[in-house]
N, C-alpha and C positions, 0 to 999 in steps of 0.2 A: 339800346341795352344789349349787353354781350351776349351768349348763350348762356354762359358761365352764370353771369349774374342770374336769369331766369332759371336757372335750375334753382341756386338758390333760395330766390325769391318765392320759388313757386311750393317749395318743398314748408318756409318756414309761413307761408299762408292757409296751406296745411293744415299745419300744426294748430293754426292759430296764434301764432308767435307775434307780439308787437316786436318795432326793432329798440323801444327802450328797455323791454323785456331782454332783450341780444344782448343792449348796451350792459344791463347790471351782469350778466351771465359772465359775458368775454371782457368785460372793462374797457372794450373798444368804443370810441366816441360815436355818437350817432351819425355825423357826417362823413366818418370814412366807408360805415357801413351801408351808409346808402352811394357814398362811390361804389364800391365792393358790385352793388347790383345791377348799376348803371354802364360799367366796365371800365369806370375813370381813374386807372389805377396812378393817374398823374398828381391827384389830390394826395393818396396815400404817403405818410413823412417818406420816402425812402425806398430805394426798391425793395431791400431787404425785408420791410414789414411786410409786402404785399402777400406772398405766400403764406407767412404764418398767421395773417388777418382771416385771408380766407378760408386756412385749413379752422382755426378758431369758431367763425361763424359758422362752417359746414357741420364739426361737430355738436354745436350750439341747437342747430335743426335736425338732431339723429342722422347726419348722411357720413360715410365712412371716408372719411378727410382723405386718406394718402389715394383711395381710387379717383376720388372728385382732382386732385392733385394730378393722379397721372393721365388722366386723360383730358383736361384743359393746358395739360402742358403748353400746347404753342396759343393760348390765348394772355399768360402770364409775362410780366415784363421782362424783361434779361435786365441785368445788372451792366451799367455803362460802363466799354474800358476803364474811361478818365477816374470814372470812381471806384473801381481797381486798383488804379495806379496810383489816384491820392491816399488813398487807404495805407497801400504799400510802405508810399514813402513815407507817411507821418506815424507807422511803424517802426523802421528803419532810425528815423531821427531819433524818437525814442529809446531804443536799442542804445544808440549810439550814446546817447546823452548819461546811460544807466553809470558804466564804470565808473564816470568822473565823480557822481554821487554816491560811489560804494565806494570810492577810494578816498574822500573827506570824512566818509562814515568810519571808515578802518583808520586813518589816522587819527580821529579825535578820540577815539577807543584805546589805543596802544598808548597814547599820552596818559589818559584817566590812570590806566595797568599800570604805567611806568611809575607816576605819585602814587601811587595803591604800596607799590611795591619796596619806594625807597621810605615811607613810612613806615613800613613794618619791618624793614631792615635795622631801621634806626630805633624801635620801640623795643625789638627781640635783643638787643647788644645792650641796652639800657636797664634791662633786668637781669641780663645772663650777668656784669658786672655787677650789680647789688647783690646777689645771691654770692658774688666769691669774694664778696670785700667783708662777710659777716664776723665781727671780734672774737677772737676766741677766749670763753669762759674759763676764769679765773679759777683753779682749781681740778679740773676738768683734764684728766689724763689722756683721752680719747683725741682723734685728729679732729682737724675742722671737718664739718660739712658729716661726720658719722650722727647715729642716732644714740640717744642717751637717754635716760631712765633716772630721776629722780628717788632717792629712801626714803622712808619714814624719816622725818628730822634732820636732814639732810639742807644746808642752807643754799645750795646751790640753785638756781634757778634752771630749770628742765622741762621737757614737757612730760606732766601727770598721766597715768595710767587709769581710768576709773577701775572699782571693783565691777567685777560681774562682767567685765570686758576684754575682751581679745589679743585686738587690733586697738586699741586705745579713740577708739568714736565712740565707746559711751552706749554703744546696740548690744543685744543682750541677743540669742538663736531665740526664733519666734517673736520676732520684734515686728509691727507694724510695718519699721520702712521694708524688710525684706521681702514682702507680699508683693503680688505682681497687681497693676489696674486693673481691674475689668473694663475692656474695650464694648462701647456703645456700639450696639448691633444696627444693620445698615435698614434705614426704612426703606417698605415697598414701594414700588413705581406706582405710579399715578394709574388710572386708564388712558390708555389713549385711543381717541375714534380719527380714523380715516374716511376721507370721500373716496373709495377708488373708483365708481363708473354711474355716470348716468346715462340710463337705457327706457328713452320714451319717459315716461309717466314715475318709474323708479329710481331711484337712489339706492344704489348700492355703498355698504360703510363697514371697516372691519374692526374690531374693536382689542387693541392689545393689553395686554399684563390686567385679564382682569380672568376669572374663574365660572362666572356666568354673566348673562346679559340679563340688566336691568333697565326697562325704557317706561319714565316717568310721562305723562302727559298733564299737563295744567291748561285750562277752557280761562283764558287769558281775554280774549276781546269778540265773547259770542259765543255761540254751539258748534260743535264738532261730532263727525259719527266716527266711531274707532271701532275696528276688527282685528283683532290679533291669532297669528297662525306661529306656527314653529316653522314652515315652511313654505312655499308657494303653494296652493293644494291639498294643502292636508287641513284637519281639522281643525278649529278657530278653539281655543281656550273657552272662550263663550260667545254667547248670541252677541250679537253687532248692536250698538246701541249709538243713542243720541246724548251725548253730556254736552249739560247746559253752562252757562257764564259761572266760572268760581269752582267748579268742580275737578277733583284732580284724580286719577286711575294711573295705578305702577301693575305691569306685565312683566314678568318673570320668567326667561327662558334657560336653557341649557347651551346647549350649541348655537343656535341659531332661530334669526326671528326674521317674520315678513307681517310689515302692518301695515291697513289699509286706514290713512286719512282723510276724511271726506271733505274737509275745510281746512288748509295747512294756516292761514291768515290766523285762524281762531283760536291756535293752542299754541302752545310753550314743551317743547320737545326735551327729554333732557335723558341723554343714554348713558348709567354708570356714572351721575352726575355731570356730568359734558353738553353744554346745553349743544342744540344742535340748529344750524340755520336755515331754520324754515322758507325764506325768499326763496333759496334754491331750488324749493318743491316747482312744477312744474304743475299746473292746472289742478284742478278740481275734480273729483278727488285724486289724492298720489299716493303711492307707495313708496316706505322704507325698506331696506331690509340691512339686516347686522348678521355678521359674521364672526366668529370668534378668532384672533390669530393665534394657532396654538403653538406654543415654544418646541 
């Protein structure tokens, strides 16, 4: 076993940490993480995992990854020239191969423009002629193509003027169409909750586009003891109590909250309607805390 590994091993026995408890935390499978301990960094996919495994698992056990990082430095793999170079190359080919498929792409685009184009060349000349081949009205003093106005009794064929009208649409001022939409006003954001740190036993979460914090608890599969503070240390809202199977408590904060759950397994967490997941609690009992992000 490496050094490496025994710091970590040693740190996350500690803790009392299983490693399928590491497994659900980091998503890393169990057998690389028991490489990881052993120092077998030949098992891990890749050299490139090996560092971001470890850093992974360190922060998984509370230990401060980039110092566990720099001072195992020469216990970690180096990355092989050869796989450097294949890298490089199947780069390179890549690269190379781009133009040829952005020059089929450009071409089969400028074809589509070009029919885009001689269509609507051929559709705009096929009107512009109907519009000057129009007969001119029998009777009718006026050129082609002028505007004309119909009399009273008058047999010629024109276009009508309504009473009460203008511009001959037929709209009267104060007419319906001339009123503007009313544009539908934009709904508010959702909440949204963040994980940003877990520190030991705590859960740190901040919670956006919302105006105070509301954290619902539902007693889901058993008893839970709940303590609710505004802060670390300060005052509790009330006495700490035991709610049994079925029973549900919402805590109401302003700024900011710090709750002490005695059984994470037992309740149904839900912040600002955002259910929250519980598995991530860390032992018996944990703490939340919520933070507001203010705009």
């Amino acid at each position: 076993m490496s050094e490496l590994g025994q710091v970590l091993r040693q740190a996350r026995e500690e803790k009392g940490i299983t490693l399928e408890e590491i497994q659900k935390v980091t998503k890393i499978q169990r057998r690389y993480l028991e490489a990881i301990e052993r120092g077998h960094y030949h098992i891990l996919p890749g050299h490139f995992y090996a560092r971001a495994f470890i850093k992974s698992y360190a922060e998984a056990v509370g230990l401060d990854a980039n110092s566990i990082l720099s001072h195992f430095q020469s216990e970690l793999p180096a990355q092989p020239p050869q796989e450097s170079m294949e890298r490089l190359r199947r780069r390179r080919a890549a690269v190379a191969r781009q133009p040829l498929r952005a020059g089929k792409w450009v071409m089969q685009t400028l074809l589509v423009l070009f029919v885009v184009l001689v269509i609507g060349v051929i559709y705009t000349a096929f009107v512009n002629r109907n519009g000057l081949d129009m007969p001119t009205i029998p009777g009718n003093t006026q050129g082609a193509g002028e505007d004309f106005v119909t009399t009273p009794g008058s047999d010629a064929p024109g276009l009508s003027v309504e009473p009460g009208s203008e511009d001959g649409t037929g709209s009267t001022p104060g007419s319906e169409a001339g009123k503007e939409t009313e544009q539908p006003s934009a709904l508010p954001a959702e909440p949204v909750l963040t994980l940003v740190e877990q520190k030991g036993k705590t859960n740190h979460y901040v919670l956006a586009n919302a105006e105070q914090i509301t954290i619902t608890y539902r007693m889901s599969k058993g008893r839970c003891w709940l303590e609710a503070y505004e802060k670390p240390g300060g005052k509790p809202l009330e006495p700490g109590k035991t709610f049994q199977q079925g029973e549900e408590k919402t805590y109401t904060f302003s700024d900011s909250a710090y709750v002490q759950v005695g059984h994470p397994p037992a309740v149904e967490i839900f912040v600002n309607g955002t259910p929250v997941d519980v598995s991530q609690f860390k032992g018996s009992p944990s703490y939340m805390s919520v933070t507001l992000a203010r705009q």
